[in-house]
C-alpha positions in Angstrom: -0.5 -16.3 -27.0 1.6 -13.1 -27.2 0.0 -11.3 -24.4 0.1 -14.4 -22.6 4.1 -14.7 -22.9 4.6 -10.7 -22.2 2.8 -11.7 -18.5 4.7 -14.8 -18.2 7.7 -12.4 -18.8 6.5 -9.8 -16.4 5.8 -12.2 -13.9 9.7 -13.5 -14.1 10.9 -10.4 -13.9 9.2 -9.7 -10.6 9.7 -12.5 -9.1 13.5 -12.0 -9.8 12.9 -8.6 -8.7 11.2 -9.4 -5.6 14.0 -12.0 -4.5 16.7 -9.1 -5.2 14.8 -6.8 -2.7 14.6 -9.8 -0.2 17.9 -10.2 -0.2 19.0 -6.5 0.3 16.2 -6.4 3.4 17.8 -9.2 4.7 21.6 -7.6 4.4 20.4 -4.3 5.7 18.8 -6.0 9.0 21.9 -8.4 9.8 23.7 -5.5 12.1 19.9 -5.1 14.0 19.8 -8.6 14.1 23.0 -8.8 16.0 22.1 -6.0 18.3 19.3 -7.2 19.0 20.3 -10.8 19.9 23.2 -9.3 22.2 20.4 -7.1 24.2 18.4 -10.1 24.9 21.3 -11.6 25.9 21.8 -9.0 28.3 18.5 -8.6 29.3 18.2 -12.9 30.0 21.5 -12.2 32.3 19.6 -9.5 34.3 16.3 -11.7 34.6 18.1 -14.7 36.1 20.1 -12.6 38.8 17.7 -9.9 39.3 19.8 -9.2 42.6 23.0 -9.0 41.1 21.8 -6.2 38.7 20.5 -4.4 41.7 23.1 -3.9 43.3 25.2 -3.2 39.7 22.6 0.0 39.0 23.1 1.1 43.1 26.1 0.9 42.6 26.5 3.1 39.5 24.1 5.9 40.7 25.9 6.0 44.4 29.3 6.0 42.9 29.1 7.5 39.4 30.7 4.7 36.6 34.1 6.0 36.7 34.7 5.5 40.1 33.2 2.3 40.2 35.5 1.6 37.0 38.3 2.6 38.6 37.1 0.2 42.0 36.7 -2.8 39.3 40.0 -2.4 37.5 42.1 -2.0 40.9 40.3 -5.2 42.5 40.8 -7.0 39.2 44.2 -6.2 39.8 44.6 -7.5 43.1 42.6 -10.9 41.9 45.4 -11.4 39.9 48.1 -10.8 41.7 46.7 -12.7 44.5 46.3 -15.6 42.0 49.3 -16.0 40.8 50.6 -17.1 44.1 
């Protein structure tokens, strides 16, 4: 009976051990998860309007990303003045 109690004991224990690591696996993946589930997003976007994301890339590699950010803020700019009218 005793050695049958000491692996009922050590079975507990891992078992408790075992759900401690699970959680900290679980904690330590939550940032990837949220990456990952905001890439896919992305990546969904670009698969529905292939075209659009053509031309987005051209864009950047013609222009350079500042320029094209600077192109973006100034007609955003515009949008909204033209808007508000």
């Amino acid at each position: 009976m005793n050695s049958r109690h000491a692996l009922e004991l050590e079975r507990h224990e891992l078992v408790a051990r075992s759900a401690r690591q699970r959680s900290a696996i679980i904690a330590g993946t939550e940032p990837l998860l949220l990456h990952a589930q905001r890439l896919d997003r992305i990546v969904g976007t670009v698969r529905r309007h292939p075209l659009v994301a053509g031309v987005a890339v051209t864009g950047v590699a013609l222009l350079g990303s500042r320029k094209l950010f600077d192109m973006a803020t100034r007609l955003l700019t515009v949008y909204m003045l033209v808007r508000r009218r």
